[in-house]
SEGUKE-265467 format. One record per residue: x, y, z of N, C-alpha, C, O, CB in turn; residue in one letter. Coordinates in steps of 0.02 Angstrom, whole numbers, plus 50000, padded with zeros to 5 digits. Glycine has a CB too. Layout:
XYZXYZXYZXYZXYZa...
***
This chain:
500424994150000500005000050000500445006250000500865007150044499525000050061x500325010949944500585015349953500435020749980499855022849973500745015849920x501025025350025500545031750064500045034550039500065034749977500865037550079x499405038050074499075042350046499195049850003499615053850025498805042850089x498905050949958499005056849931498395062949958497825060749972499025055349852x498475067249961497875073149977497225070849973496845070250021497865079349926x497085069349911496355067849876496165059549935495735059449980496485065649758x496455055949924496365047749975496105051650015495495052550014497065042250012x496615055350069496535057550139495865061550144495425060250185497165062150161x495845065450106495265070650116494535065150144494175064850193495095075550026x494595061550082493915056050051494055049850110493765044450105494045052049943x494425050950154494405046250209494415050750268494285047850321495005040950207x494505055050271494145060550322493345059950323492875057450355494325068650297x493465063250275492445062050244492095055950255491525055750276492295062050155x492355052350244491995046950265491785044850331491245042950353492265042750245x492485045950363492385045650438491955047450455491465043850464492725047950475x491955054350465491435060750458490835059850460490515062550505491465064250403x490485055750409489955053350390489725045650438489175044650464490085052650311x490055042850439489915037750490489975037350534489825031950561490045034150491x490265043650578490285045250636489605049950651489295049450704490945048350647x489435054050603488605055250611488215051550608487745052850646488325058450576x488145044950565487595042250574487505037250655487015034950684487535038250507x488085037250666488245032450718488105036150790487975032950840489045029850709x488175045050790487835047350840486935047450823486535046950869488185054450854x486775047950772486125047450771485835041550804485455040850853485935047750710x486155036950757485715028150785485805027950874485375026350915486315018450743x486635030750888486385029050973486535035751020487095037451038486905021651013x486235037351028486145045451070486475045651143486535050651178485225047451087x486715038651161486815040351231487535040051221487985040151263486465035551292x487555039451149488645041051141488665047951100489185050951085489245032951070x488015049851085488255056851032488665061251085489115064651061487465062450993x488605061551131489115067051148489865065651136490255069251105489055068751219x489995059851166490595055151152491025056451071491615057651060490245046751156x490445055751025490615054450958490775062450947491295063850918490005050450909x490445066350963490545074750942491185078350978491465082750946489835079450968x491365077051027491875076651076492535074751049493055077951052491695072151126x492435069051024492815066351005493145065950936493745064850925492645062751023x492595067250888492595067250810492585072850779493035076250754492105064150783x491965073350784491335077450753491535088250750491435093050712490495074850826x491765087350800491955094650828492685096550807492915101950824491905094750914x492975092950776493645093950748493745094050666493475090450624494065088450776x494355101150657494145100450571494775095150543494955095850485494185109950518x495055090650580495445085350545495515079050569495435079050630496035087250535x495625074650551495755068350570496495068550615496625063850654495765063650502x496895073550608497415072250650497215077850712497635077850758498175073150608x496935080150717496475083550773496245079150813496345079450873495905087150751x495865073950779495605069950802496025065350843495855064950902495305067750759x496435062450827496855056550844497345060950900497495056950944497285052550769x497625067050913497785069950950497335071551013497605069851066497965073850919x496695074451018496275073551061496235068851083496315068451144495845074651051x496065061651036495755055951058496455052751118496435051151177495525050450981x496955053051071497635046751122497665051851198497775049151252498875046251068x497545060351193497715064851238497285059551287497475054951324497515073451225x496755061851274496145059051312496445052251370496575052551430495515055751244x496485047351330496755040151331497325039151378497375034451417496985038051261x497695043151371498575043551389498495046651448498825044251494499155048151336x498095052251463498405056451531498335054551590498015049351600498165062551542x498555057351634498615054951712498685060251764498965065751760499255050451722x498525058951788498565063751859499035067951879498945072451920498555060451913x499725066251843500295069351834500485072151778500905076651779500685066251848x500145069351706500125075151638499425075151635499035070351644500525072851553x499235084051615498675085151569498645084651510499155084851476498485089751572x497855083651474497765079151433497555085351384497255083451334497275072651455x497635091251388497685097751380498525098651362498605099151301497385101751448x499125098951398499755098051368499775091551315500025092151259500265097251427x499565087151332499705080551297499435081151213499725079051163499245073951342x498905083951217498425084451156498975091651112499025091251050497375087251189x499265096351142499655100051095500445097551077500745099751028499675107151123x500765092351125501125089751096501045083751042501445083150996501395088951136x500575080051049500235077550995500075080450937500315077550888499785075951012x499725085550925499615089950879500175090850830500215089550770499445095450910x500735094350889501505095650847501585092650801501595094050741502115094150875x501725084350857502355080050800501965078850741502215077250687502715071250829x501325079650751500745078150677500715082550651500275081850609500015076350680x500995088350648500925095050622501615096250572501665097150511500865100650689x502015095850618503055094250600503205089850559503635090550516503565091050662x502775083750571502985078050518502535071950496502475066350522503565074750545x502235074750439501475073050408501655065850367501445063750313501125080250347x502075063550412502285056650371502035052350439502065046250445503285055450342x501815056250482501505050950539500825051650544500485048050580501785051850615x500605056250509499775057150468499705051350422499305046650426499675064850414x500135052550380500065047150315499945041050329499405038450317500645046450274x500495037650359500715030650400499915029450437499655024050425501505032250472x499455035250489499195032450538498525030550489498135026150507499135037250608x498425034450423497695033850376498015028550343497605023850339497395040950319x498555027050317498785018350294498615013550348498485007850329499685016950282x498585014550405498445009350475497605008750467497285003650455498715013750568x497345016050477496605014650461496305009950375495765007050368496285023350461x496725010450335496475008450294496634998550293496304993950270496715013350238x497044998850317497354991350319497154987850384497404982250393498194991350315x496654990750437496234986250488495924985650459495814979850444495974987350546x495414992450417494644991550364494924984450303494514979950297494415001950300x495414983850273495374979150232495504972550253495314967650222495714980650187x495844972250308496234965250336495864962750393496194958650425497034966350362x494964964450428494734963750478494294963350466493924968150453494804966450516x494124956250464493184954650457492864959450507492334961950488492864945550485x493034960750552492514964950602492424970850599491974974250623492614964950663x493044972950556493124981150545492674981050480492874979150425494044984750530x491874984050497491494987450437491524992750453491034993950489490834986050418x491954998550444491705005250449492605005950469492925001950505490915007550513x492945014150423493335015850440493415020450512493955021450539493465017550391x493015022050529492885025750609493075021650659493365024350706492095027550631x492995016050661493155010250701493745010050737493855011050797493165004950665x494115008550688495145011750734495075016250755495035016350816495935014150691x495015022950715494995028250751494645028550831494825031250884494695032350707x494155025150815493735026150899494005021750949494155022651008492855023950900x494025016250906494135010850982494535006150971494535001651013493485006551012x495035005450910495504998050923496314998250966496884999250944495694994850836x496104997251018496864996951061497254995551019497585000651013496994991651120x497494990850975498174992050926498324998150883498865001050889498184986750875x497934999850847497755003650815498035010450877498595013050870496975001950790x497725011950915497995016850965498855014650993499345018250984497385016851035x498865010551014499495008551025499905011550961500095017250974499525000551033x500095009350898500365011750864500525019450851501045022950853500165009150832x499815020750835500025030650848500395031550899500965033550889499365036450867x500225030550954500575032151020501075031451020501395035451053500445029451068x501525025050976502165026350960502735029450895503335030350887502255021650972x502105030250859502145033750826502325041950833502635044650788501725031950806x502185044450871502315050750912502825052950960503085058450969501865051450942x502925045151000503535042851028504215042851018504745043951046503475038651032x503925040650955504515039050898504925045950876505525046450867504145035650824x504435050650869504685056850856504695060650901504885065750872504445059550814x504635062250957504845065051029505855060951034506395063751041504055060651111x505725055651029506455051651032506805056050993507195059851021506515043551001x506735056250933507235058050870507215063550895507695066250867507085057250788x506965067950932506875076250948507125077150986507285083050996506355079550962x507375070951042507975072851111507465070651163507665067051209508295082951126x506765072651160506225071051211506275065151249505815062351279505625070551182x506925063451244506725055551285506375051351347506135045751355507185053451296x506475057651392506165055951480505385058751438504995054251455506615062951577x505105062251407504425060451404504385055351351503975050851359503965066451392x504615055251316504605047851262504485041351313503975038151302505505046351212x504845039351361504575034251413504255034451440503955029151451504765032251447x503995041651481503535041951528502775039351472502395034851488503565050551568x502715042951413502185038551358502525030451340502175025851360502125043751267x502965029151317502655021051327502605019651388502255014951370503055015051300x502615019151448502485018451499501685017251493501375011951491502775023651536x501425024151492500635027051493500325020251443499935015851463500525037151448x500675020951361500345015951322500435009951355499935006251359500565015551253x500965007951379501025000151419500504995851464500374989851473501555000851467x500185004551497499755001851545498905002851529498484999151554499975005251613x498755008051489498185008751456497975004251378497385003551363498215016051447x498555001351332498504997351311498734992451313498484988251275498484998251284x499324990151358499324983051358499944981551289500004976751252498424979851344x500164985251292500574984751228501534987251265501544991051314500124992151154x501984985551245502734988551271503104988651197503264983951161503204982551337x503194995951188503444996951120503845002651132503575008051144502914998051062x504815001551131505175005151144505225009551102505285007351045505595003051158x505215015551107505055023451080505545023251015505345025150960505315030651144x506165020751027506605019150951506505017350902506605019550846506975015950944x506155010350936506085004550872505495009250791505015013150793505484994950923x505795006650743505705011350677504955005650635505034999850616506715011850616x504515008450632503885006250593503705010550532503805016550519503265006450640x503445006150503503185008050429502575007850441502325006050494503355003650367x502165010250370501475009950369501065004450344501264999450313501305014750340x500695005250353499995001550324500014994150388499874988150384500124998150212x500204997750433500354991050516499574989150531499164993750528500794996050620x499364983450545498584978750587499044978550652499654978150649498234968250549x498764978750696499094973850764498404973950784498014978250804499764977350832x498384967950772497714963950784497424961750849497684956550870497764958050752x496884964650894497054965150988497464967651017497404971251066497184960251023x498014965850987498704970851028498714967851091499294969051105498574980251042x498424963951151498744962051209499254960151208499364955051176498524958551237x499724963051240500674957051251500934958251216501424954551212500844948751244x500914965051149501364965151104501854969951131501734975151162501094966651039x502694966251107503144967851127503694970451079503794966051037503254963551161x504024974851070504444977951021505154980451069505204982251127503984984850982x505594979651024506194982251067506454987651031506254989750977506774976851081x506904989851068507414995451044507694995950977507735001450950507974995151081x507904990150946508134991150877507824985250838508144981650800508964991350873x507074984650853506774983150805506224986250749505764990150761506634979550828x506394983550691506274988450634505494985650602505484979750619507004988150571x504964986750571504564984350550504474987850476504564993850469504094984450598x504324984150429504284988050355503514988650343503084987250385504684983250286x503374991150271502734989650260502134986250269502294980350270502754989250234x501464986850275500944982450260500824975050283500674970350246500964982450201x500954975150375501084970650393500624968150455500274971450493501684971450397x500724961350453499964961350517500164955150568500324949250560498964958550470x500064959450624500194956850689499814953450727499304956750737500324960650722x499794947350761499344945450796499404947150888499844950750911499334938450773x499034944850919499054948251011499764943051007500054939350967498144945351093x499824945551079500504940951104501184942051070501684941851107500364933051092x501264943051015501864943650987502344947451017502214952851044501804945550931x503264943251012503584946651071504034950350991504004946150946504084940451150x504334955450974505094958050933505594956250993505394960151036505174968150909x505984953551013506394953951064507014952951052507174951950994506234950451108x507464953051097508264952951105508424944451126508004940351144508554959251178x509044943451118509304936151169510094939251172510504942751142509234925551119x509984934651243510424934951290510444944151329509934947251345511164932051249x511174946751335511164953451363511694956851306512004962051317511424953751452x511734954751272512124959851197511854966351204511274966751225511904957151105x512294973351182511944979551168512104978751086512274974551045512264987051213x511934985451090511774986350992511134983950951510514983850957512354981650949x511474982650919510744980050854510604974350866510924969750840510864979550767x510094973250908509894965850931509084962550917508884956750927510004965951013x508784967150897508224964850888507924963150820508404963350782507904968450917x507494961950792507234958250731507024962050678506864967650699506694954250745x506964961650628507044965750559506334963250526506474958450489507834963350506x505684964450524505114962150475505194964950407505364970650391504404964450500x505054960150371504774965950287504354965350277504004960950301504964965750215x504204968850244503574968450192503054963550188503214957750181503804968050131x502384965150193501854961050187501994953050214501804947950185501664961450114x502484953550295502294947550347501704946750373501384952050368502644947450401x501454943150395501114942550437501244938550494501584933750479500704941450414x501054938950566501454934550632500844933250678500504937850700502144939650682x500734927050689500304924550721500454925750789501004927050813500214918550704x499644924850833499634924950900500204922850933500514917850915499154921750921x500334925750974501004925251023501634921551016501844918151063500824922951080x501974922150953502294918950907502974924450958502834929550989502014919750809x503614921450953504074924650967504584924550952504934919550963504124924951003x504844930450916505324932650874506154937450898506224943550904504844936850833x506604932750905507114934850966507884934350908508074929850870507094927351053x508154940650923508884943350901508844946050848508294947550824509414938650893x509394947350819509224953650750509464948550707510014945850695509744962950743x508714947850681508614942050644508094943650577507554944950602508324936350697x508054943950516507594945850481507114940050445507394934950424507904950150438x506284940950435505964940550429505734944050343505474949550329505854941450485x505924938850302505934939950231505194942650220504754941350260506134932950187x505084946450161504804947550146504024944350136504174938550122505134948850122x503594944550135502794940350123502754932450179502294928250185502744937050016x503404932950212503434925450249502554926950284502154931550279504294924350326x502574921250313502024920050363502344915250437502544909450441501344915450317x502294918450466502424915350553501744912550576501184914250557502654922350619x501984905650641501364903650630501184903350708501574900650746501314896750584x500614905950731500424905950794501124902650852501484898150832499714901250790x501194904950905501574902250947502104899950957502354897951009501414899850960x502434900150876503054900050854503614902350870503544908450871503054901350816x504344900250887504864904150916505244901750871505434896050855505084903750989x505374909650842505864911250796506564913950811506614918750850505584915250757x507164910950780507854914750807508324912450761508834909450776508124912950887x508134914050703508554912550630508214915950592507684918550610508624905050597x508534916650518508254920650467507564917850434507424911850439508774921650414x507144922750399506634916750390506794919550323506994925350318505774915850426x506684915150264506624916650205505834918850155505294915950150506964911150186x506054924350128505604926450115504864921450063504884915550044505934931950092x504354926150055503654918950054503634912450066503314908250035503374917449996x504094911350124503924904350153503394903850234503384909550259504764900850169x503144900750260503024899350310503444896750375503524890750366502694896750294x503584897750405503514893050473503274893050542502904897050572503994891650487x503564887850560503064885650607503374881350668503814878050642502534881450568x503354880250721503664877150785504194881050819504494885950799503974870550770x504274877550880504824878950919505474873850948505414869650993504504881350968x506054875150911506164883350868505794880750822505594874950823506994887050838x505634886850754505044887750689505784884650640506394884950645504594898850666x505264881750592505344878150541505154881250470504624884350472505004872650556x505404881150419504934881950353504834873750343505184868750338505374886650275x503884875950343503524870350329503174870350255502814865750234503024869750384x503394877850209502764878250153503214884450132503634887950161501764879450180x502924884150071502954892750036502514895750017502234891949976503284894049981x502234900350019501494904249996501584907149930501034908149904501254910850047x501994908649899501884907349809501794914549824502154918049860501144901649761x501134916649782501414924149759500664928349823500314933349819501314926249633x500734924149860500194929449932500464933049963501034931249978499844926249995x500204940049992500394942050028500034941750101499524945150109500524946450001x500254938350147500044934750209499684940850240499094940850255500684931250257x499974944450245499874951850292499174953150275498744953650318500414959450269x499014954050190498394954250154497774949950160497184951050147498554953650098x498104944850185497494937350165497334934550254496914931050281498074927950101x497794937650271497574935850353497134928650370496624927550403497034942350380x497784922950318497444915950328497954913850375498544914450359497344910650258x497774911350434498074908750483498284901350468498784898450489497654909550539x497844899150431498104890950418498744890950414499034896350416497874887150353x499134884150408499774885050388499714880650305500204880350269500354881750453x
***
C-alpha cells in the first residue's frame, strides 16, 4: 500500500465524518462522546491527537498539554499522518470485524497503540526522551502493549488486539504488515547494539509467536501462531514450531493481506 496522497486523505476524512454522524444518530447516549471526540474537529489528525490525549493522561500530565504535543509531531511531520490513515485503511481491509473506517479511530487498542508510538518515535528523534518513556509507559498500561520509543515502523501496520505486544529498541518493522496479540520483537541473551528483529514487507505473525535477536523476517513470509523464531526466515515461506521451521511457501500471497492463519 502506498502512502496516501491529499485527495485519499481528504475522502477518508469524509467518510469518517459521515459515519461518525450516522452512528451518533442511531445511538444518542454516545453522541456526545462521538462529537467530543470526532465530530467537533476540522481534521482527522485533530482527532487522533485529542483522542490518544484523552486516553494517555494521568494525574501527573494534562491531557490539555498532551493533546498540543500531539498535535506538533502531527503537524512537524505529516509522514506520521500518512502512516496512521495507511493503518486505518489496512484494519478496514484486513478485519472481518472492521465494517466502517471510524472504528480504529474510535476504539481499536492496537491501532491506538501504534500512533502512540508513533509520536514517541518522534519526541525520541527530537531529544524528548524522559517524556518519550514516561508515554510508553502510559501506552504500556492503558494498552497493554510495550513498544520502545526507538524501534522504527512503517505503514499500512494491523496489530490485531494488541494484548502482550512487545517491540524492542532496535527493532525495525517495514510495510503492510499484520500482527497478531501476544507477539514478542525481542533481544537474546544481554548483547547491546542491534539486537532485535528486522520484518519486511507484507509478513504476517501469528498469535503470540516469538521473534528473538536481530534476525530478519523475509519478505511476504508468514509466522505461525506460537512460534519461536531465532534465525532468518526466508522470504514467502512459512514457518512454524519451536524453534520455527519452514514448513511451506505461499507462492505469490501476501500473508499480511489474506490474514489466513492456516499454515
Amino acid at each position: 500500500m502506498t502512502l496516501l496522497n491529499y485527495e485519499d486523505s481528504r475522502t477518508l476524512w469524509q467518510t469518517i465524518l459521515t459515519e461518525t454522524e450516522e452512528a451518533a444518530r442511531n445511538e444518542p447516549m454516545l453522541a456526545s462522546f462521538l462529537h467530543q471526540t470526532v465530530l467537533r474537529h476540522p481534521s482527522i489528525d485533530r482527532v487522533l491527537a485529542f483522542h490518544l490525549s484523552s486516553k494517555l493522561a494521568s494525574p501527573i500530565m494534562d491531557s490539555r498539554a498532551l493533546n498540543e504535543i500531539f498535535f506538533q509531531a502531527l503537524d512537524r511531520d505529516t509522514r506520521i499522518s500518512k502512516a496512521m490513515q495507511a493503518d486505518i485503511i489496512a484494519c478496514y481491509e484486513r478485519d472481518p470485524a472492521c465494517d466502517q473506517y471510524c472504528l480504529p479511530l474510535l476504539y481499536y487498542k492496537g491501532f491506538h497503540a501504534i500512533q502512540a508510538h508513533r509520536i514517541n518515535h518522534w519526541l525520541w528523534q527530537h531529544g524528548r526522551k524522559t517524556l518519550a518513556y514516561f508515554l510508553q509507559n502510559r501506552a504500556s498500561e492503558v494498552f497493554g502493549t510495550d513498544i520502545h520509543p526507538a524501534a522504527r515502523f512503517g505503514h499500512g501496520l494491523m496489530l490485531d488486539h494488541a494484548t502482550g505486544f512487545v517491540a524492542g529498541e532496535t527493532a525495525v518493522l517495514g510495510n503492510d504488515i499484520s500482527i497478531l496479540h501476544g507477539v514478542t520483537l525481542g533481544g537474546s541473551g544481554k548483547d547491546s547494539g542491534d539486537r532485535h528483529p528486522k520484518i519486511s514487507d507484507g509478513v504476517m505473525i501469528g498469535a503470540n509467536a516469538s521473534i528473538l535477536g536481530n534476525i530478519r523476517i523475509g519478505a511476504n513470509a508468514k509466522v505461525g501462531a506460537g512460534s519461536v523464531v531465532v534465525s532468518d526466515v526466508p522470504p514467502a515461506t512459512t514457518v512454524v514450531g519451536v524453534p520455527a521451521k519452514v514448513v511451506g511457501d505461499v507462492g505469490s500471497h501476501v500473508p499480511a493481506a489474506e490474514m489466513d492463519q492456516r499454515l
